[in-house]
Backbone bond lengths (Angstrom), bond angles and torsions (degrees), N, CA, C in turn:
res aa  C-N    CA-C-N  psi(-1)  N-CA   C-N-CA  omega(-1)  CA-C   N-CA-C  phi
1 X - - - 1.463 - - 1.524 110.00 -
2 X 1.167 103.62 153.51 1.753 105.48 179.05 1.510 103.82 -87.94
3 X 1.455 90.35 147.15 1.763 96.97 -168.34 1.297 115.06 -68.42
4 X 1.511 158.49 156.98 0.842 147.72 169.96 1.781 123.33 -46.35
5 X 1.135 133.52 163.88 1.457 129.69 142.54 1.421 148.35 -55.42
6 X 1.275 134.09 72.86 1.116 134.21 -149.00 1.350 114.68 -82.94
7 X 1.030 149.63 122.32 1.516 159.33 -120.71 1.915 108.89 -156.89
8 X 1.153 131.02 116.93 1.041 144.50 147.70 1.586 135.88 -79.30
9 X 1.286 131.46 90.93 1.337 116.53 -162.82 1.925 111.96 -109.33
10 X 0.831 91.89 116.84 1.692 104.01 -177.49 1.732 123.19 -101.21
11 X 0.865 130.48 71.78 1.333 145.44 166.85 2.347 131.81 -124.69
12 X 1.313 86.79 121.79 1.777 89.16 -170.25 1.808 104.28 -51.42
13 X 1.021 127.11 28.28 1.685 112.43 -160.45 1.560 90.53 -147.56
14 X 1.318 87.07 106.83 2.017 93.28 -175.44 1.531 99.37 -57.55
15 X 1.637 132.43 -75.85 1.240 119.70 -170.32 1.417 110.32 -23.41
16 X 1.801 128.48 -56.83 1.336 116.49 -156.14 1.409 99.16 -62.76
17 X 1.322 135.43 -29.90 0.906 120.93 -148.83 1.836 95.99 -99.54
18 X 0.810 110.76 -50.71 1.390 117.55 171.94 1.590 114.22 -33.97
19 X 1.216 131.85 -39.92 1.679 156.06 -144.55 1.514 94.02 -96.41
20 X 1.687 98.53 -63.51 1.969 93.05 169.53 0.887 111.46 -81.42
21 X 1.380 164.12 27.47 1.572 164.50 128.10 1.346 87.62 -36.25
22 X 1.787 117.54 -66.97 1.260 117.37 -142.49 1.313 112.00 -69.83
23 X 1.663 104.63 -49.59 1.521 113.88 -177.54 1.572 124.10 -58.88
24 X 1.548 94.09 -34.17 1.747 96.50 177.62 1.921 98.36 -66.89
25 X 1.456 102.81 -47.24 1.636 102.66 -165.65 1.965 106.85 -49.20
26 X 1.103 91.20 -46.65 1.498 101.71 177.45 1.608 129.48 -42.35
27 X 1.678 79.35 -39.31 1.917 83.27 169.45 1.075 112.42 -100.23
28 X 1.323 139.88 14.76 1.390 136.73 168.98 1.741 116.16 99.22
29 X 1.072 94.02 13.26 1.584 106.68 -176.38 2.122 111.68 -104.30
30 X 0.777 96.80 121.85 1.673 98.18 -154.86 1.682 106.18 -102.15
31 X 0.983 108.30 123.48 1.856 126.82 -167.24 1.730 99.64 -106.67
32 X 1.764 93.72 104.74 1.531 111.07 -161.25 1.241 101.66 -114.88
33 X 1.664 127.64 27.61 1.251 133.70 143.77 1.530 109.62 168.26
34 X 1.359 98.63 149.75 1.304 116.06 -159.24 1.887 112.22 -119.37
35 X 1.560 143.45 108.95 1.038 133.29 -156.65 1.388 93.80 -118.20
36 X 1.217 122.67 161.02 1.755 144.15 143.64 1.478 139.54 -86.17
37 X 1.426 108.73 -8.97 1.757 118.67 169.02 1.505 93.21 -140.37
38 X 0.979 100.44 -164.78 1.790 138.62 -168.47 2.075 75.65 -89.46
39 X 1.108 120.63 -101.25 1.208 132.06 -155.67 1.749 102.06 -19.96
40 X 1.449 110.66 -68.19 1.537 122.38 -159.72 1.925 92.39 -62.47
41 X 1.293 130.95 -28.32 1.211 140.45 172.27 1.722 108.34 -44.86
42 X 1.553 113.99 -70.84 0.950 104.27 -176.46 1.880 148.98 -78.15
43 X 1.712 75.34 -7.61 1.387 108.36 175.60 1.762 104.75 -70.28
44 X 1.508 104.80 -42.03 1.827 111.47 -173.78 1.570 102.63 -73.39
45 X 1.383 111.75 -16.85 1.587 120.30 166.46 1.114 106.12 -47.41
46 X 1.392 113.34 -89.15 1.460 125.54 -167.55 1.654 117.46 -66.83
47 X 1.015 122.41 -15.21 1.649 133.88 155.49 1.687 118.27 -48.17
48 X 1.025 90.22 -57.85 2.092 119.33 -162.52 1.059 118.83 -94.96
49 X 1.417 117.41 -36.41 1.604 135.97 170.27 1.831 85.70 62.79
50 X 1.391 128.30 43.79 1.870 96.73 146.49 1.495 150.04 -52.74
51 X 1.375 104.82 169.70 1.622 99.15 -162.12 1.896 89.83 -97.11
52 X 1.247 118.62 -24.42 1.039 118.45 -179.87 1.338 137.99 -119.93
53 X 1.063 157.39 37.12 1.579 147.65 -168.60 1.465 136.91 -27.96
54 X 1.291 132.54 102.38 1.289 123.21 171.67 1.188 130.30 -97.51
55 X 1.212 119.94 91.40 1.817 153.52 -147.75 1.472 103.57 -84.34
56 X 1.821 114.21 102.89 1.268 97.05 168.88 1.979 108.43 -101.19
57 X 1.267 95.88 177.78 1.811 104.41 -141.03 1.948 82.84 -88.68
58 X 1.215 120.27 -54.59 1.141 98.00 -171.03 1.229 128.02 -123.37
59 X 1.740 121.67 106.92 1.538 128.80 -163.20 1.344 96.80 -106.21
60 X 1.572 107.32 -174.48 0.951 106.78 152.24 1.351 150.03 -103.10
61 X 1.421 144.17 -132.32 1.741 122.22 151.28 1.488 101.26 62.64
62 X 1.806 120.29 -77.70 1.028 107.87 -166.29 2.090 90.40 -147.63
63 X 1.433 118.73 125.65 1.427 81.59 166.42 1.447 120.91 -105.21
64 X 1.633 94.22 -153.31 1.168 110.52 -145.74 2.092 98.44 -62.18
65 X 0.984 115.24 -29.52 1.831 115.47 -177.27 1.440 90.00 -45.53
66 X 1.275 103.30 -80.95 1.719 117.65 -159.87 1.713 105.59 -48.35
67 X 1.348 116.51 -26.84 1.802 110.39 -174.36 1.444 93.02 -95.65
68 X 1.713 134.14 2.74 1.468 121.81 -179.37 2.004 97.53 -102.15
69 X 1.316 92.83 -14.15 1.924 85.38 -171.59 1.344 98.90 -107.85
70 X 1.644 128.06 0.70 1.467 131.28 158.12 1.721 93.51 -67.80
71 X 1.110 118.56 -91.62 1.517 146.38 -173.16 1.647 98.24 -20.47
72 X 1.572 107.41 -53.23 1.872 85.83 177.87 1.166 132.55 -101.83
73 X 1.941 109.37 22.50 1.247 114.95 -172.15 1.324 101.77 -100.80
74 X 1.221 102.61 23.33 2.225 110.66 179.64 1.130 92.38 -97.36
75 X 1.496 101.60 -157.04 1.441 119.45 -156.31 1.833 113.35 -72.76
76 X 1.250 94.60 -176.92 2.048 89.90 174.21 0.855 110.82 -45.17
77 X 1.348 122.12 -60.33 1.845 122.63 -147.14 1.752 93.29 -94.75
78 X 1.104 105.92 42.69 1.857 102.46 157.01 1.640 124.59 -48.43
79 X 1.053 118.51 126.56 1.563 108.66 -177.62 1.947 107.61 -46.35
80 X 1.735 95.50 174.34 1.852 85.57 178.18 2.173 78.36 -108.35
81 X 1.861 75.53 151.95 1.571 88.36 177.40 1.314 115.18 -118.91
82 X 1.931 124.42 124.25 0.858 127.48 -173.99 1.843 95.47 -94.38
83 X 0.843 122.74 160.68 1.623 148.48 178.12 1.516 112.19 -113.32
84 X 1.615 100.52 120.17 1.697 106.12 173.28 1.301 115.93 -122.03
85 X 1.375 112.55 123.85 1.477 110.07 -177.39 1.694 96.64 -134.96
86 X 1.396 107.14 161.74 1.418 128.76 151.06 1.438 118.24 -62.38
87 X 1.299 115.77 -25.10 1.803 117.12 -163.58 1.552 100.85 -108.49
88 X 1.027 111.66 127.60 1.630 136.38 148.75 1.182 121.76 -27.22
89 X 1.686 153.37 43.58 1.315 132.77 179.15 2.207 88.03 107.77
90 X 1.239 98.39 21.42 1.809 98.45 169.20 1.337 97.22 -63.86
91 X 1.520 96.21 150.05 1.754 111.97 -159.45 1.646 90.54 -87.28
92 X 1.314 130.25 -8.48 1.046 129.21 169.18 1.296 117.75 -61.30
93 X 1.222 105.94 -55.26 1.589 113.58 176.24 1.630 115.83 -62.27
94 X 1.326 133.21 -10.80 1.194 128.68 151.85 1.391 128.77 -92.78
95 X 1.217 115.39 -5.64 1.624 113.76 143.40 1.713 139.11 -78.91
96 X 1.511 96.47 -13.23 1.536 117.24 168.90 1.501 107.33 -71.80
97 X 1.772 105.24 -48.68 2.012 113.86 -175.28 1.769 90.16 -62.98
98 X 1.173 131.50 -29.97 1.603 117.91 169.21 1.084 146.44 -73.89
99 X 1.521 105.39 -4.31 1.479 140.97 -169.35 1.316 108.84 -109.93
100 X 1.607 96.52 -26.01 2.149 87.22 171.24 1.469 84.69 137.29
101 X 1.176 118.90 -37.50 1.855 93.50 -158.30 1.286 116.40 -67.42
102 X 1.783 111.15 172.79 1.695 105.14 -154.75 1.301 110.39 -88.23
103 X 1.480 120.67 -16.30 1.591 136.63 -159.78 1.305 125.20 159.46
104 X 1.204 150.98 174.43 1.010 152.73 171.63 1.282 134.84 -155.56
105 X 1.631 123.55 147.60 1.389 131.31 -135.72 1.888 96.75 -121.07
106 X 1.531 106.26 133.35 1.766 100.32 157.67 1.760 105.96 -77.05
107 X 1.323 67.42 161.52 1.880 84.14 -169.32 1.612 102.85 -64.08
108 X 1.004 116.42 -43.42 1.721 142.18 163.83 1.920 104.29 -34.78
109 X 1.322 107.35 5.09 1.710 96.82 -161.20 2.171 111.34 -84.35
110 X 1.081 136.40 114.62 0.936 114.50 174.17 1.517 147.61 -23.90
111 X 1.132 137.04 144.27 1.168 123.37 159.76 1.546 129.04 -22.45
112 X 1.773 120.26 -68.06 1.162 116.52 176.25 1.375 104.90 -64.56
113 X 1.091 147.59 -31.07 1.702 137.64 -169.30 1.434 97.73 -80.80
114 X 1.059 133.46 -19.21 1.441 111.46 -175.40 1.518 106.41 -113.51
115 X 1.385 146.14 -18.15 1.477 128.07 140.03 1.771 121.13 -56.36
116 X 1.490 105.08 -27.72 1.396 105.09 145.31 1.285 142.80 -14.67
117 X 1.696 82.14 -89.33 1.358 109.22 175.17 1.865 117.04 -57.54
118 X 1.200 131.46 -30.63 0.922 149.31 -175.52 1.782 121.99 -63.61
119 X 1.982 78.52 -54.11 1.638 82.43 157.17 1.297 135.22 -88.89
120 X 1.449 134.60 -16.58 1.042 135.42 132.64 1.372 137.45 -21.00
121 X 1.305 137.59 -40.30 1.524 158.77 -153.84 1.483 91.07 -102.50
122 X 1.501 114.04 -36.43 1.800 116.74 -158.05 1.175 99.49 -76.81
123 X 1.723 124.89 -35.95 1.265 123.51 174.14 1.187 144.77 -47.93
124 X 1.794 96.32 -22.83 1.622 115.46 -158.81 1.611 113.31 97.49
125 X 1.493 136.90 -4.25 1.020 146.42 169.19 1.634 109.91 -68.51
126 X 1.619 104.23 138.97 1.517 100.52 173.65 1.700 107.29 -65.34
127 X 1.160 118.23 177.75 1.563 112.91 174.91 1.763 101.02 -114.48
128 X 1.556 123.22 -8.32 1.570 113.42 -168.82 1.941 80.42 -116.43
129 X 1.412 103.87 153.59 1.501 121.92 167.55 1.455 92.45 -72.61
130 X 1.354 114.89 152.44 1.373 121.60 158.06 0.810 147.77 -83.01
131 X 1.863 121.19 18.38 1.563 142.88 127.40 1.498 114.19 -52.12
132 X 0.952 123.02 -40.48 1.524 129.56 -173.17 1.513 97.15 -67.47
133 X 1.432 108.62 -60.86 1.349 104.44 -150.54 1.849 108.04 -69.69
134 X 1.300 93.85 -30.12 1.750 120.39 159.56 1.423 108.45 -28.04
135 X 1.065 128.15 -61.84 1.423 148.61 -171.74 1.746 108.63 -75.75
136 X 1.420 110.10 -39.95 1.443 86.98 164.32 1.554 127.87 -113.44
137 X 1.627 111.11 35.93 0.923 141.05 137.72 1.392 128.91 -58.49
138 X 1.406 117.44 -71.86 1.187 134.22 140.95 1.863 120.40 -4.23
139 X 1.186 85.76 -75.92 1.488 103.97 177.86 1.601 115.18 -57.65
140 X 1.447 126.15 -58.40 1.244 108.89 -179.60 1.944 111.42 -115.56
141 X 1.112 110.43 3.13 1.440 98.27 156.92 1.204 150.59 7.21
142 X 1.673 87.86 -72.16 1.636 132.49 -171.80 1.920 95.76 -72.33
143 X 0.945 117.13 -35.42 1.719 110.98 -170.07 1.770 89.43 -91.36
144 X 0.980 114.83 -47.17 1.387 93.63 -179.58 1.493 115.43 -68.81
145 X 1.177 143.76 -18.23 1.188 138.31 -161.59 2.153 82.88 -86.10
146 X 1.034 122.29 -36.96 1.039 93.60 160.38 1.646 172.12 -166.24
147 X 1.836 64.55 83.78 1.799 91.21 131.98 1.247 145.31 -157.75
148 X 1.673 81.39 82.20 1.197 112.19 167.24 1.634 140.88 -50.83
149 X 1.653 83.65 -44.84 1.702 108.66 166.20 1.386 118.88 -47.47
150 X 1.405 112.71 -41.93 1.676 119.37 162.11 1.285 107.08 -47.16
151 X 1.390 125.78 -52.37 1.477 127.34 -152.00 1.652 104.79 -112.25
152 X 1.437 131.37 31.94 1.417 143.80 173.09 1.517 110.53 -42.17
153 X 1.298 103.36 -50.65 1.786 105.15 178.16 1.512 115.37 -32.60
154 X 1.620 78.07 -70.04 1.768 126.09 -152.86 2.147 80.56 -60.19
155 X 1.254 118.14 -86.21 1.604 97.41 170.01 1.223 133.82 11.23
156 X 1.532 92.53 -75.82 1.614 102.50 -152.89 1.507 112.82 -87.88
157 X 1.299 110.73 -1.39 1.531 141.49 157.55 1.450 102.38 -59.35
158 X 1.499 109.66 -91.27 1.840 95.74 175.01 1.003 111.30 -31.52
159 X 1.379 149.06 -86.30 1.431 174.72 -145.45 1.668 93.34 -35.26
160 X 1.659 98.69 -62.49 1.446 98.36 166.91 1.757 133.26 -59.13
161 X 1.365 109.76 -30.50 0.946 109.29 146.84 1.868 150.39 -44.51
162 X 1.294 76.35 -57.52 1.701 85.33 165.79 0.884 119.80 -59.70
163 X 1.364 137.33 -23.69 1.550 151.20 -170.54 1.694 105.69 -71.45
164 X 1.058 113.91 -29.87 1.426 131.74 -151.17 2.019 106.26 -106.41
165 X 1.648 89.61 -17.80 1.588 92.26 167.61 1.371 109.83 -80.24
166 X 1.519 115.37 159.41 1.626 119.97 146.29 1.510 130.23 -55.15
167 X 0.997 114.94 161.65 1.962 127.39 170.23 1.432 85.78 -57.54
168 X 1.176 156.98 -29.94 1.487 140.68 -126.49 1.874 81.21 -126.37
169 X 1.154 117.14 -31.45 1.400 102.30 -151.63 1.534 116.95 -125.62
170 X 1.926 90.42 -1.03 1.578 111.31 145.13 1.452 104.40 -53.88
171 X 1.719 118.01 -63.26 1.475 146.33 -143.16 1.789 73.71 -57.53
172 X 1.480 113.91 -82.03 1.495 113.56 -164.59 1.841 116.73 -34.72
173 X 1.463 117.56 -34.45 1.216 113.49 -165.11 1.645 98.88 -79.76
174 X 1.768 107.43 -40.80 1.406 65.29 179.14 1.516 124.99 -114.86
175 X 1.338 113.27 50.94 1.408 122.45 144.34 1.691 133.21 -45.14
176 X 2.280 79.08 -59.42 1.131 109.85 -165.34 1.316 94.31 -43.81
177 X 1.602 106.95 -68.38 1.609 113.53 -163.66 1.628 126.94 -70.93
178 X 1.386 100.22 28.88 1.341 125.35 144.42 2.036 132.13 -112.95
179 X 1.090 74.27 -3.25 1.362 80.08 146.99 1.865 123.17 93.63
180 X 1.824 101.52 16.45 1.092 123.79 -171.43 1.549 116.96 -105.22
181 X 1.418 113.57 136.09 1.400 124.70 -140.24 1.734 87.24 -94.50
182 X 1.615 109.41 -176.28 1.560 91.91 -164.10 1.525 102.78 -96.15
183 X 1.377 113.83 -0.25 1.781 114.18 176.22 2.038 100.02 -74.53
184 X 1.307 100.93 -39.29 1.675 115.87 156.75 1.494 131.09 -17.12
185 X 1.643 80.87 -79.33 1.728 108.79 178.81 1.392 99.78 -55.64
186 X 1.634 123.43 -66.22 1.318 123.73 -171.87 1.420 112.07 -52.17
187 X 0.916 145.28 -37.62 1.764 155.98 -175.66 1.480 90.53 -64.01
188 X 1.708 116.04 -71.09 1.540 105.92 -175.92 1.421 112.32 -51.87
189 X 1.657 126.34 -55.60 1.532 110.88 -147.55 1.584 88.23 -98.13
190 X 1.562 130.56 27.70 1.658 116.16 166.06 1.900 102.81 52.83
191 X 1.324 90.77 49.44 1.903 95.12 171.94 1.632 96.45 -140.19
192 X 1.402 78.91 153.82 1.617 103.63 174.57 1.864 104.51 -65.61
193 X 1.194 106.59 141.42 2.020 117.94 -159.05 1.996 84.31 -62.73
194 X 1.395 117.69 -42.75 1.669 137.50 -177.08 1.712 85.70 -42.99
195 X 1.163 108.86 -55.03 1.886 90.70 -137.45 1.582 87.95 -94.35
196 X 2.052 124.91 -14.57 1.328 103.08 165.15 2.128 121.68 -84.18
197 X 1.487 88.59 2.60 1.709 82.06 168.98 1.607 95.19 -79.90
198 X 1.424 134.07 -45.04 1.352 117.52 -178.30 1.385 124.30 -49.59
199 X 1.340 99.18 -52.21 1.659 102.51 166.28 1.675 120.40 -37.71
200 X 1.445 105.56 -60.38 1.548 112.28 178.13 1.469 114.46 -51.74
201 X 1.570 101.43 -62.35 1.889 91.50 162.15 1.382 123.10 -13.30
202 X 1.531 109.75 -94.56 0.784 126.35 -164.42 1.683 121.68 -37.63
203 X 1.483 98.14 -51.98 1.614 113.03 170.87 1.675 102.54 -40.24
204 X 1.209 120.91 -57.68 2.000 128.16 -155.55 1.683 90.90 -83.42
205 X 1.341 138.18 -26.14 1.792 135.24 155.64 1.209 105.62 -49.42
206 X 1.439 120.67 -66.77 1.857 126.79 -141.90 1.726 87.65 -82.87
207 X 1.351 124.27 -28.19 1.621 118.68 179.99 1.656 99.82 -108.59
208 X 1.392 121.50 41.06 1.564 103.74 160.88 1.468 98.89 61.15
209 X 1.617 169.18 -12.22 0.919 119.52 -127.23 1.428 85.35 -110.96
210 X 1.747 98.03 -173.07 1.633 126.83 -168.80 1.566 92.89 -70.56
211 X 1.330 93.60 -66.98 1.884 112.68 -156.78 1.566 98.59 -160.96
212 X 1.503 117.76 -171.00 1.826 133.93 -151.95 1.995 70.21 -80.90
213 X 1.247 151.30 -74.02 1.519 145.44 -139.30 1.434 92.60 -48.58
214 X 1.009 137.99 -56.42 1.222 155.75 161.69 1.507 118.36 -6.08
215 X 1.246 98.98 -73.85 1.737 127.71 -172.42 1.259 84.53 -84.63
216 X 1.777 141.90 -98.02 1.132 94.01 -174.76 1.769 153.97 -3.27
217 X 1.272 106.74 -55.43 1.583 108.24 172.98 1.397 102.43 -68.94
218 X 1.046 134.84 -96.65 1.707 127.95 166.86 1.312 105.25 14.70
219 X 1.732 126.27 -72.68 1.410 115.40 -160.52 1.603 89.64 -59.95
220 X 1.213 144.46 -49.30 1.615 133.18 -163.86 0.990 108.23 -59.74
221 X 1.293 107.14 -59.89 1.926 105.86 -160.06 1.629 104.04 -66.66
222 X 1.247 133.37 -30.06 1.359 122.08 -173.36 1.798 98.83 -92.08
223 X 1.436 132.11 -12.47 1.485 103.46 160.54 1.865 85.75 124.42
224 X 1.280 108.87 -21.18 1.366 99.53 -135.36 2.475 85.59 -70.48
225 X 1.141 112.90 -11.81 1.377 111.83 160.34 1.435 102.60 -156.18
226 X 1.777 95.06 155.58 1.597 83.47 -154.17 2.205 78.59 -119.42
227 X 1.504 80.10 174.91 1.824 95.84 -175.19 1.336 89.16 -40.06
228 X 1.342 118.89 -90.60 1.540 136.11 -145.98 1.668 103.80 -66.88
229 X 1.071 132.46 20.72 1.662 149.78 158.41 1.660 99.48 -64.28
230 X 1.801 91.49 138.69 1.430 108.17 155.97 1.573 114.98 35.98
231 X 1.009 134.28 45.62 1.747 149.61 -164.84 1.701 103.69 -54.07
232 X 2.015 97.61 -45.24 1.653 84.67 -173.73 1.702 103.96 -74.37
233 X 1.436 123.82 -21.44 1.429 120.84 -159.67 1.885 100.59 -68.36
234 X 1.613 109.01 -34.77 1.511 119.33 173.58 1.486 108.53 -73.96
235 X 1.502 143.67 -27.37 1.298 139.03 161.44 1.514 107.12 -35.25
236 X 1.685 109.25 -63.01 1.590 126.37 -143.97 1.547 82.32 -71.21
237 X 1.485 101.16 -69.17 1.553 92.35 -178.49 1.788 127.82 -18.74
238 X 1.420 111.59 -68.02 1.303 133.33 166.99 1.453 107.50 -11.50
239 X 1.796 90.04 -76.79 1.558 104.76 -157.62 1.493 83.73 -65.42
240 X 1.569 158.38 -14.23 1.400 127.67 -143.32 2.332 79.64 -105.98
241 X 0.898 88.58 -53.00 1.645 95.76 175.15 1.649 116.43 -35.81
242 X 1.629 101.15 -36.63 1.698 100.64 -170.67 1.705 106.93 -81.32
243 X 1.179 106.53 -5.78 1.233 126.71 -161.13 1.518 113.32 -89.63
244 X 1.667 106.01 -38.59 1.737 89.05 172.75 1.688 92.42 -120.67
């Protein structure tokens, strides 16, 4: 039998946390510890070993950023971390998608979208389309680019990375980080959807990454497409994203 779902939920607000107890419990997905800051969060990490975390953004003691870039600076099999906030595109939540986590959920999210979402993330799947995450790219980018100077290493690391892709698999990354799905990609580059998941692979191996939220950011922060790029190619995207 397949093992159950093991679930970590981290938020200062007993109802929230109490509310997804139920809904995850309900679908058979089992919540094997429950924290109130950033600190008691990462500690129930390494205790519990979950497959999942649901990270809210602002605790106290320590929050949720600093207990999501503790949590994935461990070993491989780090849990995947979803992010919960009240805010829409909070600039918080795009420093968490830089820190490793897979996506992130409003607190407002239904029942089915958030055992959803849960199982999704467990797979290795990002949890945001990469129009979304596009957009809050977009949005705070520009403050991180600079300071960059803080993060010179970490740069010239991607940079090296990119170097190390193909012409073909540059082309795929920065599609991706415009925001085109892989039935998308295949339509644009006249490939079978099969041989552009290989492509994508390969791209998220040769750059370390988590998943596509990931690479998205990468294509921004290293230049390789910038916000104000290709506007109608980010429209189509849009409208294809609003769509499923």
């Amino acid at each position: 039998m397949t093992e159950p779902l093991r679930v970590l939920v981290a938020d200062d607000q007993t109802l929230v946390r109490t509310g997804f107890r139920l809904i995850l419990g309900a679908d058979g997905i089992d919540v094997v510890a429950e924290a109130t800051n950033g600190t008691e969060a990462v500690e129930a990490v390494r205790r519990t070993r979950p497959d999942v975390v649901l990270m809210d953004v602002r605790m106290p003691e320590m929050d949720g950023l600093e207990a999501t870039r503790r949590i994935l600076a461990g070993a491989p099999d780090t849990p995947r971390v979803i992010i919960l906030t009240t805010f829409d595109l909070d600039q918080y939540v795009y420093a968490a998608l830089s820190a490793g986590a897979s996506g992130f959920l409003l607190k407002d999210v239904t029942p089915e979208h958030l055992t959803a979402a849960v199982r999704t993330v467990r797979t290795g799947d990002a949890l945001l389309a990469p129009a979304i995450t596009r957009r809050l790219v977009q949005r705070f980018a520009g403050a991180e680019h600079r300071h960059s100077a803080q993060r010179g290493s970490d740069t010239a690391d991607l940079h090296r990375g990119l170097a190390s892709l193909t012409p073909r698999e540059l082309e795929v990354l920065g599609l991706l980080a415009r925001g085109l799905s892989n039935a998308e990609l295949a339509g644009r580059l006249h490939l079978a959807e099969a041989t552009v998941k290989t492509h994508v692979s390969r791209v998220l191996a040769k750059l370390g990454l988590r998943d596509r939220v990931q690479a998205v950011i990468v294509a921004y922060e290293t230049g390789l497409v910038s916000a104000g790029g290709r506007e109608a190619d980010q429209q189509s995207a849009d409208r294809s994203t609003d769509r499923t």
